[in-house]
C-alpha positions, 0 to 999 in steps of 0.5 A: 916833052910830052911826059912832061904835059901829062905829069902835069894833068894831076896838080892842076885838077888839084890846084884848081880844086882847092882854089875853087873852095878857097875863093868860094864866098861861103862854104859849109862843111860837105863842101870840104868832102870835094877836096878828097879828089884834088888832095888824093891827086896832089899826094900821089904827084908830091908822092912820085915827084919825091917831095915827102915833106910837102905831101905830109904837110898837105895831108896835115892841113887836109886833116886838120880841116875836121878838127876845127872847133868853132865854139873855142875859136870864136872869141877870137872874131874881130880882134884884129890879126887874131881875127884868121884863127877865127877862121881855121878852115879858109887858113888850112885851105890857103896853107894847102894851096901855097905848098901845092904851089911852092912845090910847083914853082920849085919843080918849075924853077929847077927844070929851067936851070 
């Protein structure tokens, strides 16, 4: 029981890290330096826990948050559904955030049974 409470620390820094800038009203690009800390500490406990699939696309999103491209983007602004690719990072931030916790819950649902 008490590994089970410090194999724990790390995805909830990292959880809580990236759910800090992903409620965040508004974020400039540096901000988006602070995610090395919770990116590196979920990787490492995808890493150990066996879940390749989930730290490669977590490294993916992470990645593709340099590579967005406002200028291409924009025309996509106020046109409805479209308007989220308008927005690439809050969508690659969010998409971190549903495989840390998909991953969480999946981990947590398996131990109980």
């Amino acid at each position: 029981a008490r590994n089970e409470g410090r194999d724990s620390v790390a995805p909830s820094i990292g959880l809580l890290g990236i759910l800090v800038l992903l409620l965040a009203p508004a974020t400039a690009t540096y901000h988006f330096i602070l995610f090395w800390l919770p990116t590196a500490l979920l990787l490492d406990w995808m890493i150990r826990a066996n879940a390749p699939v989930h730290a490669a696309a977590l490294l993916g999103f992470y990645s593709l948050i340099g590579f967005c491209q406002y200028g291409h983007l924009l025309p996509f602004e106020g046109r409805g559904g479209l308007t989220v690719l308008a927005y690439t990072r809050l969508l690659l931030t969010l998409a971190m955030f549903i495989t840390c916790v998909h991953l969480t819950w999946n981990r947590a649902t398996t131990r109980q049974a």
